[in-house]
DRENPA-3360 file (N, C-alpha, C; in nm, 2 decimals, always signed):
BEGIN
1 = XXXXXXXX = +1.20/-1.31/+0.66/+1.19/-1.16/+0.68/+1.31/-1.12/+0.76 ~ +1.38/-0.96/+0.78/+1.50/-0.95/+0.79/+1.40/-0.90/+0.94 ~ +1.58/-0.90/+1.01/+1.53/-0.91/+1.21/+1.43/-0.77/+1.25 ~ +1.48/-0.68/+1.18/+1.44/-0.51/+1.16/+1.28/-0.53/+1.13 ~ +1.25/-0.60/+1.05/+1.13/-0.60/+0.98/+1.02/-0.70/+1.08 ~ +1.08/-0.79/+1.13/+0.99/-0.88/+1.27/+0.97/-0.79/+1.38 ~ +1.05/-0.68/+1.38/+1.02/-0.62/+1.51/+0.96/-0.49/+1.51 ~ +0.98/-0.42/+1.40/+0.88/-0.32/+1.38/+0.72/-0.39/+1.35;
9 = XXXXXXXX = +0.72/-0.49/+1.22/+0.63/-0.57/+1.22/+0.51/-0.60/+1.38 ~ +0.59/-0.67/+1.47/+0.57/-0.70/+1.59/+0.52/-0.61/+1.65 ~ +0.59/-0.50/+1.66/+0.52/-0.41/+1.81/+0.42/-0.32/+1.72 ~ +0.41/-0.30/+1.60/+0.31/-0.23/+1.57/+0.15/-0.30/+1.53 ~ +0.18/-0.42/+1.52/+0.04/-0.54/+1.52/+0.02/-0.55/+1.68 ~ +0.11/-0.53/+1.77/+0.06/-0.56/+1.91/+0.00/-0.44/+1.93 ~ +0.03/-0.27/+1.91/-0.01/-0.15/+1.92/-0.15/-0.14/+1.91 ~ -0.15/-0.18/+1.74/-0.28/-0.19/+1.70/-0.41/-0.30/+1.77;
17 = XXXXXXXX = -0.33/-0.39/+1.82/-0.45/-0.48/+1.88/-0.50/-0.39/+1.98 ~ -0.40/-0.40/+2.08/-0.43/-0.29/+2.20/-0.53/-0.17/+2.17 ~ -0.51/-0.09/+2.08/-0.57/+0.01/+2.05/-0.72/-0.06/+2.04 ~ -0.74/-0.16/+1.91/-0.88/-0.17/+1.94/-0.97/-0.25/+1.95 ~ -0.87/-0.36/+2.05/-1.00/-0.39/+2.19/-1.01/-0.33/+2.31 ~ -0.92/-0.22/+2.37/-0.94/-0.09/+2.45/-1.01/+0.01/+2.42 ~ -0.97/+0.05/+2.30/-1.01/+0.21/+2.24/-1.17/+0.16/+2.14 ~ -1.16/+0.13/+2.05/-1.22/+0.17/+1.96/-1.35/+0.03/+1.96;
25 = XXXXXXXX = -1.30/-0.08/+1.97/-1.42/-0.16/+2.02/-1.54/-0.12/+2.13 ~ -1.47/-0.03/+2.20/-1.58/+0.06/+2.32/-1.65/+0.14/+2.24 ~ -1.59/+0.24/+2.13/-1.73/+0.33/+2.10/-1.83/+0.27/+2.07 ~ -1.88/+0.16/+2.06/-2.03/+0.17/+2.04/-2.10/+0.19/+1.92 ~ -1.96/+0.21/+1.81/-2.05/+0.28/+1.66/-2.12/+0.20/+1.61 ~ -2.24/+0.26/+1.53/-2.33/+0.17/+1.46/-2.25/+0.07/+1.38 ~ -2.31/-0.06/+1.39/-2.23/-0.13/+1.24/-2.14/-0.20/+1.28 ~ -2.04/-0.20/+1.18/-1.90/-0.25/+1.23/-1.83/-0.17/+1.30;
33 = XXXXXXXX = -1.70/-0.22/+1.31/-1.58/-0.16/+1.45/-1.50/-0.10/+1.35 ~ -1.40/+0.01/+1.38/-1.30/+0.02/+1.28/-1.18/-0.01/+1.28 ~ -1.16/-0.14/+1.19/-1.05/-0.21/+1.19/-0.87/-0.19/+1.20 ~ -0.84/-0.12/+1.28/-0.72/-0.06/+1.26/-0.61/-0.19/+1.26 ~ -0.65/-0.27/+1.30/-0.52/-0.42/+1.27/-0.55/-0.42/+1.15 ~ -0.63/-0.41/+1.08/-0.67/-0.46/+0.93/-0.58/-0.35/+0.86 ~ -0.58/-0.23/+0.89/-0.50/-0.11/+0.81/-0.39/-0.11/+0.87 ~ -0.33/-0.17/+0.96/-0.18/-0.21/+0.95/-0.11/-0.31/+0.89;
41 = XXXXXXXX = -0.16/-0.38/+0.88/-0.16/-0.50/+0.79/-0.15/-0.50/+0.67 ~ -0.17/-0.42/+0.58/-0.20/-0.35/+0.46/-0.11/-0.22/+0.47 ~ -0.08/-0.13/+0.56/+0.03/-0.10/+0.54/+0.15/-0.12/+0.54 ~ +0.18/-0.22/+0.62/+0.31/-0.30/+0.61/+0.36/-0.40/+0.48 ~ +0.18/-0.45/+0.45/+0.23/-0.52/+0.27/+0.25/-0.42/+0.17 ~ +0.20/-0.33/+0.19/+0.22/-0.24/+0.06/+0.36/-0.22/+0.08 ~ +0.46/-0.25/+0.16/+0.60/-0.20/+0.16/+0.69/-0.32/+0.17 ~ +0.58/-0.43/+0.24/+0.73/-0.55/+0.23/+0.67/-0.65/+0.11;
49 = XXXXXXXX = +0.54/-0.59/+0.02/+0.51/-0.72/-0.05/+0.42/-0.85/-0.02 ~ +0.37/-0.94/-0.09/+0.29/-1.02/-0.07/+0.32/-1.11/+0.05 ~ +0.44/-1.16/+0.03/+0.48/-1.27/+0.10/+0.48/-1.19/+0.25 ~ +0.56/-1.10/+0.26/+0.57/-1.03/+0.39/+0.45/-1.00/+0.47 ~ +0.34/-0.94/+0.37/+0.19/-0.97/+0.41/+0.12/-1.08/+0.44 ~ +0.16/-1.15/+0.38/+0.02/-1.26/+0.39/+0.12/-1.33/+0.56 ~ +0.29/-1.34/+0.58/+0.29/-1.34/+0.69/+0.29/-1.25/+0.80 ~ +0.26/-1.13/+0.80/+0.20/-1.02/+0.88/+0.08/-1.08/+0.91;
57 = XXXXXXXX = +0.01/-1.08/+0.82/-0.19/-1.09/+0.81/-0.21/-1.22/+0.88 ~ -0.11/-1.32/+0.89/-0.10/-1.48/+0.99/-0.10/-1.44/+1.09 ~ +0.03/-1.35/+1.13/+0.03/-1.37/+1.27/-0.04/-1.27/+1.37 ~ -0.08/-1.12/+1.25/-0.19/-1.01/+1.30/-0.34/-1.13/+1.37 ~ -0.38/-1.16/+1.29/-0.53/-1.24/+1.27/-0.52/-1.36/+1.36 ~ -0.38/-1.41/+1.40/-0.38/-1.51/+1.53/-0.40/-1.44/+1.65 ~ -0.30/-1.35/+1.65/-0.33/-1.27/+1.80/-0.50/-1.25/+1.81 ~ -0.51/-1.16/+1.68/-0.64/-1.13/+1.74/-0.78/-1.26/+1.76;
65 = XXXXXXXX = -0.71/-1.33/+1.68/-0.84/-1.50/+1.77/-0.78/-1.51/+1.91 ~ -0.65/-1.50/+1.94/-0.64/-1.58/+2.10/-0.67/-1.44/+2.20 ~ -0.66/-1.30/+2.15/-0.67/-1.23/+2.24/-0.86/-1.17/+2.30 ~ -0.87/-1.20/+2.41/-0.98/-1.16/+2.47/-1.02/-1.02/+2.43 ~ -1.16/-1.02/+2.40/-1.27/-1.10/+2.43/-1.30/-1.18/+2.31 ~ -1.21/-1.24/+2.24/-1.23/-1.32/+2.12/-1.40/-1.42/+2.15 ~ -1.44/-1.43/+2.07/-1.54/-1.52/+2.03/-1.58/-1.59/+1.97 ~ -1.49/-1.65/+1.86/-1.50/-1.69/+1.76/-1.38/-1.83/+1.77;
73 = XXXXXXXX = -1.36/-1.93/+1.63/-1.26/-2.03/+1.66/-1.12/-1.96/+1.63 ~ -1.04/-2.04/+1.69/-0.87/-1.97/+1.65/-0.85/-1.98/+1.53 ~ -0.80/-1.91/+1.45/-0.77/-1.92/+1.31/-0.79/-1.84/+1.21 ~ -0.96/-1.81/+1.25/-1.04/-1.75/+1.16/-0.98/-1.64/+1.09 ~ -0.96/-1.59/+1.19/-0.90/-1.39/+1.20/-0.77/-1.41/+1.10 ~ -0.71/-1.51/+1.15/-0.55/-1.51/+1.06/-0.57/-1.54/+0.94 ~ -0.65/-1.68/+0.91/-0.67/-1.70/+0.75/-0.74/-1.55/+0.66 ~ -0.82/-1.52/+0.73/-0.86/-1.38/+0.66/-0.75/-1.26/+0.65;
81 = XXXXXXXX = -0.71/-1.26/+0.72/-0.58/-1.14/+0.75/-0.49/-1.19/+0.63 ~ -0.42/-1.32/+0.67/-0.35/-1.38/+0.58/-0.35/-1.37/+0.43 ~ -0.50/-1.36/+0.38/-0.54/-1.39/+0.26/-0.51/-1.20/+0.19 ~ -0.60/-1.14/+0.29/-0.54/-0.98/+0.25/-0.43/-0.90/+0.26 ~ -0.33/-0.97/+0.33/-0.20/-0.96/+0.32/-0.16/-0.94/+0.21 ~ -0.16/-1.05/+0.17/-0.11/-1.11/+0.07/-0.17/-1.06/-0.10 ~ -0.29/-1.04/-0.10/-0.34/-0.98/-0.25/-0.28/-0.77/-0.22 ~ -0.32/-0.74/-0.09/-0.25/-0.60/-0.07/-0.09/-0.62/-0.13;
89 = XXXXXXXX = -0.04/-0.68/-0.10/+0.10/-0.72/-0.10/+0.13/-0.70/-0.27 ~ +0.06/-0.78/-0.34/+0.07/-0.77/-0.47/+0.06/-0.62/-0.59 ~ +0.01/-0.52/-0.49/+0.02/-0.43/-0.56/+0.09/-0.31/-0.53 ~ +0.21/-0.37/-0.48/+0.36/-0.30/-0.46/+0.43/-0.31/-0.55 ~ +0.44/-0.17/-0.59/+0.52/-0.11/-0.73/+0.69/-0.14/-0.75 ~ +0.74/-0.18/-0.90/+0.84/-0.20/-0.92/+0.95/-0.16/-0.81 ~ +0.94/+0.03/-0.80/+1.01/+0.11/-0.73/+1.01/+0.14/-0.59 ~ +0.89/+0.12/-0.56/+0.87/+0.13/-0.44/+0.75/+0.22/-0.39;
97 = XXXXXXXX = +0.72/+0.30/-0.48/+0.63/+0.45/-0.50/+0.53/+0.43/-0.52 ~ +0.43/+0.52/-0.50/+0.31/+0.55/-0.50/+0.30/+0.66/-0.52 ~ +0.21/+0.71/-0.65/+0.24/+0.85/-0.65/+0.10/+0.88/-0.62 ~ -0.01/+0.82/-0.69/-0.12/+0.84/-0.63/-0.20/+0.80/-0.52 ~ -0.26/+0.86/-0.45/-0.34/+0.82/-0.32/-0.52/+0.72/-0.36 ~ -0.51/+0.76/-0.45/-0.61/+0.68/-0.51/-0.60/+0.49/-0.50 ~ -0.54/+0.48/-0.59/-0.50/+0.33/-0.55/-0.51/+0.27/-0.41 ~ -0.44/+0.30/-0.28/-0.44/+0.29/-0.24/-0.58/+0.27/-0.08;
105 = XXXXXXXX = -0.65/+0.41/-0.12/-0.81/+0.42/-0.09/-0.88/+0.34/-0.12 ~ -0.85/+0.25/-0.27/-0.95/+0.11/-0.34/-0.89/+0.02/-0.24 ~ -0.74/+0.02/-0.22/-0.72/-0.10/-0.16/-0.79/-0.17/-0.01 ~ -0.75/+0.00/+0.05/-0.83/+0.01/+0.19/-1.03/-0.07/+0.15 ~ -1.08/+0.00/+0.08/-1.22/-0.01/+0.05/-1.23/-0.16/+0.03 ~ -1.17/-0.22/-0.06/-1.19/-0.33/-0.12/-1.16/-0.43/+0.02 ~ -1.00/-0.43/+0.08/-0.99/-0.47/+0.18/-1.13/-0.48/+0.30 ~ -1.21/-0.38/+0.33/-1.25/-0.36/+0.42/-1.43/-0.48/+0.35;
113 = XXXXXXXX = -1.42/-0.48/+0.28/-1.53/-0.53/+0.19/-1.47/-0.69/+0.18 ~ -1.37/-0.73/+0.18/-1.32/-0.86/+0.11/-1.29/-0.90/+0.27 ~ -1.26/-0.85/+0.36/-1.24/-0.90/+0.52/-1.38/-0.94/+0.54 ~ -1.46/-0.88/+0.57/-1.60/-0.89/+0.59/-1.65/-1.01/+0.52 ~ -1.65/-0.98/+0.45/-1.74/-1.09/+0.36/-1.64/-1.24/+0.37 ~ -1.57/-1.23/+0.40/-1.46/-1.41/+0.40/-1.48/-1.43/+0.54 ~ -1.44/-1.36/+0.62/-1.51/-1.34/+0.75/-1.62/-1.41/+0.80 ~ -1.72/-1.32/+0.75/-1.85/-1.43/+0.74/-1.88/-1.49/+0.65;
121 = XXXXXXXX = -1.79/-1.61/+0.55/-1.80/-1.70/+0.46/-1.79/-1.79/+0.52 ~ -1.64/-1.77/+0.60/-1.58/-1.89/+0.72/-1.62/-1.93/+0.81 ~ -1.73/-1.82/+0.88/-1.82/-1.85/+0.99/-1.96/-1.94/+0.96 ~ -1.98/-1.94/+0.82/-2.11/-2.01/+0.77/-2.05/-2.15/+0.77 ~ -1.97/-2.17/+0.74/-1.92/-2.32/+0.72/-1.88/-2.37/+0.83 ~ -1.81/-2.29/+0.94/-1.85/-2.35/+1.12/-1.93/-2.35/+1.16 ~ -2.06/-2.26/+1.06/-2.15/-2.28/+1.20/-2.18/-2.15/+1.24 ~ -2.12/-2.05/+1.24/-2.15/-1.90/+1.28/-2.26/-1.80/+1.21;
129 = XXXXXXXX = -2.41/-1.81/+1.22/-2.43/-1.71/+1.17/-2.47/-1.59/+1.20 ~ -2.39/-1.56/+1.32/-2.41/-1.40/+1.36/-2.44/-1.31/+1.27 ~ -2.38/-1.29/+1.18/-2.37/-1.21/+1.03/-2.47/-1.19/+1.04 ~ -2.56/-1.27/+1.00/-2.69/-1.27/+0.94/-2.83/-1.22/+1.02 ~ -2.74/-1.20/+1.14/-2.87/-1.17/+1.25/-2.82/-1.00/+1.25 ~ -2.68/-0.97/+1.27/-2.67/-0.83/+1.25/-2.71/-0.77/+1.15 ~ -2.70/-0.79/+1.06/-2.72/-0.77/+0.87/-2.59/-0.73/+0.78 ~ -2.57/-0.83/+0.71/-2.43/-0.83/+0.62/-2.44/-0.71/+0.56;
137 = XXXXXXXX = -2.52/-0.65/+0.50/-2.54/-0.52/+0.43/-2.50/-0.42/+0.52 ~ -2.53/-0.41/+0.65/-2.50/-0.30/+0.66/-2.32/-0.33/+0.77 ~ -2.28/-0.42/+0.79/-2.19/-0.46/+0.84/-2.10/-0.43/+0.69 ~ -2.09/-0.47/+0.58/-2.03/-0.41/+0.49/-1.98/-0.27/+0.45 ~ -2.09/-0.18/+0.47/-2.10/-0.05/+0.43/-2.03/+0.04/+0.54 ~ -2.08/-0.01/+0.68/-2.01/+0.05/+0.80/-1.83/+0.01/+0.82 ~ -1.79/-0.09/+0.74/-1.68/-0.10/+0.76/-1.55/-0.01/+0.64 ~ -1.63/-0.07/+0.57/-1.59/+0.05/+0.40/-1.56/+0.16/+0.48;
145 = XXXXXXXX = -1.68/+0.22/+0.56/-1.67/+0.41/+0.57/-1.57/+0.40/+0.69 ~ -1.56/+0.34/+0.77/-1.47/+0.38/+0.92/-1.32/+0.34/+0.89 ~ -1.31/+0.28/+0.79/-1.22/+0.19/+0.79/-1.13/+0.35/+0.66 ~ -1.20/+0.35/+0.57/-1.14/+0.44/+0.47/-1.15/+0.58/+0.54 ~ -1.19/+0.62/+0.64/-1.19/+0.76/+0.76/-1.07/+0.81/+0.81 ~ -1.03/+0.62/+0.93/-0.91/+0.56/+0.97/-0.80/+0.64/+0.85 ~ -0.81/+0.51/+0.73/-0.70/+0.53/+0.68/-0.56/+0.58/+0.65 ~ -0.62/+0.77/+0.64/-0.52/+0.82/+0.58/-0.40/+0.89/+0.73;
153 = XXXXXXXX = -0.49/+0.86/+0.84/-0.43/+0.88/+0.98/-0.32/+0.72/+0.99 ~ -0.36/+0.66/+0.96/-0.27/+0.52/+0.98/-0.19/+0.45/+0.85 ~ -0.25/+0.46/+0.78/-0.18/+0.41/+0.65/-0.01/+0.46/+0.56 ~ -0.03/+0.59/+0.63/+0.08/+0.65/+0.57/+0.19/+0.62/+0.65 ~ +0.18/+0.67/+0.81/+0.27/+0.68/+0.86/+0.33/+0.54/+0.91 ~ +0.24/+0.40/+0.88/+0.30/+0.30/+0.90/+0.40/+0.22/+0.72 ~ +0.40/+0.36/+0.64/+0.44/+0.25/+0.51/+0.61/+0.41/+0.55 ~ +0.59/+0.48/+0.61/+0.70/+0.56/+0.64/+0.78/+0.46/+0.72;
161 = XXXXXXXX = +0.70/+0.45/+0.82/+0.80/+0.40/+0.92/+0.87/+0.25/+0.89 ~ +0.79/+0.17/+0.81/+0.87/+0.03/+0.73/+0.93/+0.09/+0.68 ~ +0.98/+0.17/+0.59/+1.07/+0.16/+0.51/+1.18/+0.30/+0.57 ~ +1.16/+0.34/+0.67/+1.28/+0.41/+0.75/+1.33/+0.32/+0.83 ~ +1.28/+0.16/+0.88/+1.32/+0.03/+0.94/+1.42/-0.04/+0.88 ~ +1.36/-0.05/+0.71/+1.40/-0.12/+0.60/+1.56/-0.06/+0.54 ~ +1.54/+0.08/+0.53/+1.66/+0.11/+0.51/+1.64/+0.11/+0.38 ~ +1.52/+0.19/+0.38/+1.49/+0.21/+0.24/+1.50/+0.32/+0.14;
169 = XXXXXXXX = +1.59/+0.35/+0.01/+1.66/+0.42/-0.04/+1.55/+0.57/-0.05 ~ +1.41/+0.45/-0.11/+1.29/+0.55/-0.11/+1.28/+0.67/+0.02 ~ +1.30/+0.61/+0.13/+1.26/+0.71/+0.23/+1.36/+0.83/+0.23 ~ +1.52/+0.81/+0.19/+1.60/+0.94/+0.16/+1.54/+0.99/+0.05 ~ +1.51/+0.96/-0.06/+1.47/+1.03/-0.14/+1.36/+1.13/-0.12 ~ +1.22/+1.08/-0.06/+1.13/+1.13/-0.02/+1.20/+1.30/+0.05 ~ +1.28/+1.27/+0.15/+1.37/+1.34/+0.24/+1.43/+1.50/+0.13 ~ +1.41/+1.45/+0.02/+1.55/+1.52/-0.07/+1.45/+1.61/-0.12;
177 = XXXXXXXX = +1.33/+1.57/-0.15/+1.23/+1.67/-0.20/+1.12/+1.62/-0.28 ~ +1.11/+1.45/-0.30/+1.06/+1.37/-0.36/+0.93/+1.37/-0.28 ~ +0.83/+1.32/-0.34/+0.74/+1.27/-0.25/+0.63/+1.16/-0.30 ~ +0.57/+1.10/-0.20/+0.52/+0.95/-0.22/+0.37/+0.92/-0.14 ~ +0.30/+0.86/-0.17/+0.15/+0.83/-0.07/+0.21/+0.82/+0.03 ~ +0.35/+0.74/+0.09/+0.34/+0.73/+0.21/+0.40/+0.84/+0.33 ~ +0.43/+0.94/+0.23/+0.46/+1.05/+0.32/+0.35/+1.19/+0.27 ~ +0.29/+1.16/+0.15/+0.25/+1.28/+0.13/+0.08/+1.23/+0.05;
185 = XXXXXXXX = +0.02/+1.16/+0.18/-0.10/+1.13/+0.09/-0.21/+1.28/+0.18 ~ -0.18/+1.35/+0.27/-0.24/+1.45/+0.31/-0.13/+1.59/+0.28 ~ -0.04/+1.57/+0.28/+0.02/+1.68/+0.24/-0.04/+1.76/+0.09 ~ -0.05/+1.65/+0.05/-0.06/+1.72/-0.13/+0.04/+1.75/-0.18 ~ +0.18/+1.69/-0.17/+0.27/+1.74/-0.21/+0.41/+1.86/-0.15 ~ +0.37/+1.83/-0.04/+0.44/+1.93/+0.05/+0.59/+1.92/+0.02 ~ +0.65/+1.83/-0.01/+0.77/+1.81/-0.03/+0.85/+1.87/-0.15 ~ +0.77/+1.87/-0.24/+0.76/+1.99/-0.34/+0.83/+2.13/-0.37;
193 = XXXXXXXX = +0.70/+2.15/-0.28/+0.76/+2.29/-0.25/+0.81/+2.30/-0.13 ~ +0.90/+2.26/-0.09/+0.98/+2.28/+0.02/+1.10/+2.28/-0.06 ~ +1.15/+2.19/-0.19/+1.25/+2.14/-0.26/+1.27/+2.30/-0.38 ~ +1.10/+2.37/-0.41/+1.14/+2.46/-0.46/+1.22/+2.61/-0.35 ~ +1.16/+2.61/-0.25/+1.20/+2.71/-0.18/+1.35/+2.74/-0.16 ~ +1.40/+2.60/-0.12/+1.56/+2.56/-0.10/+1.61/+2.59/-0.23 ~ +1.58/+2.59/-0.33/+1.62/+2.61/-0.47/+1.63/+2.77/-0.47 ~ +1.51/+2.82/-0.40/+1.55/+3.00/-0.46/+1.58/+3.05/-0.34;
201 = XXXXXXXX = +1.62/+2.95/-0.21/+1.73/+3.07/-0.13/+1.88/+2.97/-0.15 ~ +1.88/+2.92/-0.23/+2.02/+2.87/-0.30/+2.06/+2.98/-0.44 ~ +1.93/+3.04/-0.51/+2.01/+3.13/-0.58/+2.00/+3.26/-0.55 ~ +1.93/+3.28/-0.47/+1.99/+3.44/-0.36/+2.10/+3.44/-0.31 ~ +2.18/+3.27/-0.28/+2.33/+3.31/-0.19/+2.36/+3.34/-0.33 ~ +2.42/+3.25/-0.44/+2.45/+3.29/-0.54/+2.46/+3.40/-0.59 ~ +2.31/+3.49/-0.59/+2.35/+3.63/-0.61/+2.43/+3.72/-0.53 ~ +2.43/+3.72/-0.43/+2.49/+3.83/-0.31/+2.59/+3.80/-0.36;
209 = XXXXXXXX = +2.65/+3.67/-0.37/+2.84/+3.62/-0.38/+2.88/+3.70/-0.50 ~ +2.77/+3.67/-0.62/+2.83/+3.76/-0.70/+2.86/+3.92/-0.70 ~ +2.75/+3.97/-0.63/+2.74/+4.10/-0.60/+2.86/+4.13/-0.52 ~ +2.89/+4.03/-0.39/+2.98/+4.09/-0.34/+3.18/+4.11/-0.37 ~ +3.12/+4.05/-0.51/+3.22/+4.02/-0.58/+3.27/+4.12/-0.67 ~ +3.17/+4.15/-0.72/+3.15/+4.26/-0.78/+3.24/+4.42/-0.76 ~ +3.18/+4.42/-0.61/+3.20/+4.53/-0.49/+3.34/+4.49/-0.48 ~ +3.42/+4.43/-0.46/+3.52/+4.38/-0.44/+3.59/+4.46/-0.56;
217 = XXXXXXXX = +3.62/+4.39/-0.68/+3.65/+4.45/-0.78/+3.68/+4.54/-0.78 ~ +3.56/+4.65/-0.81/+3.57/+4.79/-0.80/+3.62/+4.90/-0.69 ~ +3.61/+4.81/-0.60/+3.71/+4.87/-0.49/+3.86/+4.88/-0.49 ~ +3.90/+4.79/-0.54/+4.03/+4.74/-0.60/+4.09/+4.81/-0.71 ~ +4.02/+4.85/-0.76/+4.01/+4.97/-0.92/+4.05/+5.08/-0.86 ~ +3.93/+5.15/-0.79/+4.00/+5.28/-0.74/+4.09/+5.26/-0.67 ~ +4.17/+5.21/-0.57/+4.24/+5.14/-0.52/+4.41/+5.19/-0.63 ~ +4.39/+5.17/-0.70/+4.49/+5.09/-0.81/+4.52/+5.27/-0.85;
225 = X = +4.38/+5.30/-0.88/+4.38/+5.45/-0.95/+4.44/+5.56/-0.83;
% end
């Protein structure tokens, strides 16, 4: 991975830890917690690809086994992170683009459903069955909904900011009047029409110039006369 890419990589999986074993591990919400390392992780593969994810999703999912109040064995977190890295990763488009926001909401959903459940696959074979005392059913369902809530507040602005890191051709384009899920999955398109507006006060100068051109001319006429 290029140096640009470890270090935005870096401080934005440390951000996110921070955020929620401070923040969001405290609310208290029914169910599951909402995974924001897990939706960074998945924003960052959607832009650098599988490989780039599955080593994001390692080193995301190690911190969070050695970081307190961890309770579980070291590893766990990363082989799981690892694993969705890496399948997120895989469904980065030839170009770079996303045009629909759709895709992307399956990935989050599916993610949040396929963490959980390996999660507690891994914990049955050490030995863990907390799962089963909370209830897998609804630890599934709770994480789907907070998790795809999260999303469109986190997901975009971390597949912007990789590829404004990356030096990514995508992000000038976006800029020019193009637009992509990862700048315009709440906009609806805003870029759009910002690209038409600039279009029709580009041909109002055009008109005046001719007009004043015009004026010009005819001044020059009687002028002459």
């Amino acid at each position: 991975m290029r140096v640009n890419r470890i270090l935005l990589s870096s401080s934005l999986v440390v951000v996110a830890l921070v955020l929620q074993v401070s923040v969001l591990a405290r609310l208290h919400l029914p169910g599951a917690v909402p995974d924001l390392l897990l939706l960074t992780v998945l924003g960052l593969a959607m832009v650098y690809g599988h490989v780039g994810g599955a080593l994001i999703g390692f080193g995301a999912g190690l911190l969070a086994d050695l970081a307190p109040p961890a309770d579980h064995a070291a590893g766990r977190y990363a082989l799981v992170l690892c694993v969705i890295g890496y399948l997120a990763g895989l469904i980065k488009p030839e170009n770079g683009q996303l045009k629909s926001a759709t895709g992307p909401m399956v990935v989050v959903v599916a993610a949040a459903l396929g963490s959980t459940l390996l999660y507690a696959g891994v914990g049955a074979l050490v030995g863990d069955t907390a799962a089963r005392h909370v209830g897998l059913t609804g630890l599934l369902f709770t994480a789907a909904l907070y998790d795809l809530l999260l999303a469109p507040f986190v997901v975009p602005g971390i597949m912007a900011l990789a590829r404004r890191a990356d030096n990514d051709p995508l992000a000038e384009t976006n800029s020019a009047g193009k637009t992509d899920i990862s700048t315009g999955w709440l906009s609806g398109g805003t870029g759009l029409r910002i690209g038409s507006q600039r279009g029709g006060l580009g041909g109002l100068k055009v008109k005046a110039a001719r007009a004043r051109t015009t004026r010009a001319g005819r001044i020059k006429g009687v002028k002459r006369l």
